[in-house]
C-alpha positions as CSV (number, residue, x, y, z in Angstrom):
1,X,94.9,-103.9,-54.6
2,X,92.8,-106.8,-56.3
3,X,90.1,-106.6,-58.5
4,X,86.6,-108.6,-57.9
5,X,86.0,-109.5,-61.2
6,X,83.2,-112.7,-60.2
7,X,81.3,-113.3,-57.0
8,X,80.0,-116.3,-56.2
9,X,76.9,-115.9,-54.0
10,X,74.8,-118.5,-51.8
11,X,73.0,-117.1,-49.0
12,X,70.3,-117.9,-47.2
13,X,69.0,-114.6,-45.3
14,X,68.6,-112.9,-48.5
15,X,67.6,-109.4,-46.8
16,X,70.4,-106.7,-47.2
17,X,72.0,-108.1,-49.8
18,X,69.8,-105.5,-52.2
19,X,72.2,-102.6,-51.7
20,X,75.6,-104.7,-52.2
21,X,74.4,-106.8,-55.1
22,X,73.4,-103.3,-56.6
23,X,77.1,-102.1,-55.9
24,X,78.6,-104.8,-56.7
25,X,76.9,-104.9,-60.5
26,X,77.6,-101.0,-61.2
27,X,81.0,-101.7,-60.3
28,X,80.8,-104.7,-63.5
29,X,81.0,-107.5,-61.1
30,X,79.6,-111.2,-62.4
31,X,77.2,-113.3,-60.7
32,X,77.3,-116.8,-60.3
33,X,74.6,-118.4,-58.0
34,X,72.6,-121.2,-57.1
35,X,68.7,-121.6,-56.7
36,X,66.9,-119.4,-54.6
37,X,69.8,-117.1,-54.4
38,X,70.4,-117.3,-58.0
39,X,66.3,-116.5,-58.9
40,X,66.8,-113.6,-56.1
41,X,69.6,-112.0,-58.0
42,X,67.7,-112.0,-61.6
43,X,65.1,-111.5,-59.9
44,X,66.4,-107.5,-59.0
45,X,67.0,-107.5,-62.8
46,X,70.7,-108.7,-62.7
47,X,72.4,-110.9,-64.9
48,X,73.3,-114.5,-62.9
49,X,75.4,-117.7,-64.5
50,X,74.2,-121.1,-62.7
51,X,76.5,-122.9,-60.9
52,X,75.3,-125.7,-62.2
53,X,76.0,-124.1,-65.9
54,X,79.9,-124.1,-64.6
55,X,79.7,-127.7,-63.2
56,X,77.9,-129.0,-65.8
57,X,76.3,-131.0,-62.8
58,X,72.8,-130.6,-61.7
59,X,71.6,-129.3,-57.6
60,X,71.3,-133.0,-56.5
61,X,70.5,-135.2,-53.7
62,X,67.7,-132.9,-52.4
63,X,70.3,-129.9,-52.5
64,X,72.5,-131.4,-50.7
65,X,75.6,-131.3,-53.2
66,X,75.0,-128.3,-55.3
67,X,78.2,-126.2,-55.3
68,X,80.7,-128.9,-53.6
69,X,82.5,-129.1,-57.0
70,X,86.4,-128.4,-58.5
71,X,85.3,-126.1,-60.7
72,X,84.5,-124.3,-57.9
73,X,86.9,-125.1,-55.6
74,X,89.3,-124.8,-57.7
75,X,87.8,-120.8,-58.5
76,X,88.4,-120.0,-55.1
77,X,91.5,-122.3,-54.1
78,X,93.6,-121.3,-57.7
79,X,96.8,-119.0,-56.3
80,X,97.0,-116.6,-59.1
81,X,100.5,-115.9,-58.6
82,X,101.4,-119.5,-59.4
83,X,101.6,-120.1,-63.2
84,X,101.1,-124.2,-62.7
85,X,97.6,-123.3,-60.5
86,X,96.4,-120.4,-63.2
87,X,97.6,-123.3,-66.5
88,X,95.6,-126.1,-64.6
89,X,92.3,-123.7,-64.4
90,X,93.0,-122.8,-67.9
91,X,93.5,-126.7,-68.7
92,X,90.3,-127.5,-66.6
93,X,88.0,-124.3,-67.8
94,X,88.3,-123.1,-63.9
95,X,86.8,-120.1,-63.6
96,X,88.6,-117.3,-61.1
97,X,86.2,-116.8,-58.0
98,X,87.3,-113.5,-56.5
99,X,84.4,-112.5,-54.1
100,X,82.4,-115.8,-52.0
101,X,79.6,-114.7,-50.2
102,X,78.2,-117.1,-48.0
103,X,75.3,-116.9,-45.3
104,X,75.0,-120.3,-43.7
105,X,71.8,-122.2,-42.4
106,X,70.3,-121.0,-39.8
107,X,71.3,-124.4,-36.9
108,X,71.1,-122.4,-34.2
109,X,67.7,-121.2,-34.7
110,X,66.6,-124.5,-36.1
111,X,67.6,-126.2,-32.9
112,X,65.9,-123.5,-30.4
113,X,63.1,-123.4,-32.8
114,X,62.1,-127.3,-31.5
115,X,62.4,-129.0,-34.7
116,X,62.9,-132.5,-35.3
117,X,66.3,-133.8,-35.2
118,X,66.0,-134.5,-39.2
119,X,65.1,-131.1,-39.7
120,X,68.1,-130.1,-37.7
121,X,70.5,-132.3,-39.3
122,X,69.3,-130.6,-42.8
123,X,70.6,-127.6,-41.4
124,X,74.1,-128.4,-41.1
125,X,75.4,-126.3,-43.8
126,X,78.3,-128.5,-46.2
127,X,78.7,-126.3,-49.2
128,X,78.4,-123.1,-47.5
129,X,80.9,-124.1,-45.0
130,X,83.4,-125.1,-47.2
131,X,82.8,-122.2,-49.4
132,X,83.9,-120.0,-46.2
133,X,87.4,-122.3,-45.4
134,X,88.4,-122.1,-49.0
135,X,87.9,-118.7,-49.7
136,X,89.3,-117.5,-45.9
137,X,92.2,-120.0,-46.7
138,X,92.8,-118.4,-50.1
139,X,92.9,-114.4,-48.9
140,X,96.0,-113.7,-50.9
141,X,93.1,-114.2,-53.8
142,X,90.1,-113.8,-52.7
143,X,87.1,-111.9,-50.7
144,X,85.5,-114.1,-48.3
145,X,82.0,-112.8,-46.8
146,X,80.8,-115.0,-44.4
147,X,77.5,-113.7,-42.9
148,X,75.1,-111.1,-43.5
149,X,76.6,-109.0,-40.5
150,X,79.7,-108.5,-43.2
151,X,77.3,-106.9,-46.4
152,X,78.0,-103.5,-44.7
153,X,81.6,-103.5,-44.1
154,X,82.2,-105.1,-47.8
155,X,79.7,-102.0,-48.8
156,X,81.9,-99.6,-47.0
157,X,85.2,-100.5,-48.7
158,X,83.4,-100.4,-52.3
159,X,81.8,-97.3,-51.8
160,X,85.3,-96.3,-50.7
161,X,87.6,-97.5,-53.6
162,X,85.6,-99.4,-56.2
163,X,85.6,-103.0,-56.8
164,X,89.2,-103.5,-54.8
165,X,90.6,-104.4,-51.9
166,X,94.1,-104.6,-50.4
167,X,95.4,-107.8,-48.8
168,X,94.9,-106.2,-44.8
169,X,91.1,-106.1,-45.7
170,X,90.8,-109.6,-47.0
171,X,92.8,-110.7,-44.4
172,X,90.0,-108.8,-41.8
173,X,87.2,-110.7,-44.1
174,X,89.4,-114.2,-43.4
175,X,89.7,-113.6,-39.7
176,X,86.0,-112.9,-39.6
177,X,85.0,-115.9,-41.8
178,X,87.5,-118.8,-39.4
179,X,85.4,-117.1,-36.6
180,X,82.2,-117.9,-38.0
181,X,83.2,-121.2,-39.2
182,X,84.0,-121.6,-35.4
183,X,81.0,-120.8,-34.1
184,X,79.0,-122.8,-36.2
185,X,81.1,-125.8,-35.5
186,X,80.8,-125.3,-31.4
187,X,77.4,-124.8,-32.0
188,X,76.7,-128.3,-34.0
189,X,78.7,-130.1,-31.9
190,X,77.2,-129.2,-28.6
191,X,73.9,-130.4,-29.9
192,X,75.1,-133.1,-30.8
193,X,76.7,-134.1,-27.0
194,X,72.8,-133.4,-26.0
């Protein structure tokens, strides 16, 4: 079993995540957020550390680059059983990242919506999408959440056993998240042979 110590959150259908974030902070989990999921969180009276408070590098480019970062990658990517990983994210003041969850532009229903092909293109999620690779690639570590359809099942295993989860149901989370990831991808890349 491994302990979810710090979640890093960054959704953007912020309904049902009420119940898990509630869970999630009696069970003494930390938040670590970015802008309107980060003023979403406090905003239910939880305590939330900026991303940008980690970086030490502003949301910029019209929030374009906001989390694409190693000291966040690196949260996520560390292998904790590897002492050269955990001394680098000592050396570099890498936080560990232990739960990422992720809830990506909407594209799909941006595209059927009839929006302008630069509103489209806005919605081709960058951060979010890496956030789901790193933390599906890094399952040995880490709790990857990769749509809203996932709150429950995550809410399941903590009511179930706390803030811990064995390495089958990460590896379920991972599976999940590469077929998100896959979707989204197919998805982009058909409208773009339109």
């Amino acid at each position: 079993m491994k302990q979810i110590k710090t979640a890093l959150i960054s959704v953007f259908h912020k309904d049902g995540l009420e119940e898990l974030l509630a869970k999630l902070n009696a069970e003494g989990v930390k938040f670590l957020s970015t802008g309107g999921t980060q003023a979403f969180i406090e905003s239910l009276g939880y305590e939330c550390q900026k991303v940008e408070d980690v970086t030490t590098y502003p949301s910029i480019l019209g929030g374009r680059v906001k989390t694409l970062h190693p000291k966040v990658f690196g949260g996520i990517l560390g292998r904790r059983e590897l002492q050269g990983d955990r001394e680098q994210m000592a050396q570099y003041e890498i936080p560990e990242i232990d739960l990422v969850i992720v809830d990506l532009y909407p594209f799909e229903q941006t595209v059927a919506s009839g929006a302008s092909p630069e509103d489209i293109i806005e919605k081709i999620d960058i951060g979010g999408i890496s956030l789901i690779r790193a933390g599906a690639k890094n399952f040995n570590d880490v709790v990857i959440i990769p749509s809203k359809e996932q709150y429950r099942p995550l809410l399941d295993i903590l009511n179930a056993q706390g803030a811990q989860t064995t390495i089958e149901q990460r590896r379920h989370f991972a599976t999940e998240a590469f077929g998100v990831s896959s979707h989204y991808d197919t998805a982009i890349h058909s409208w773009f042979k339109k």
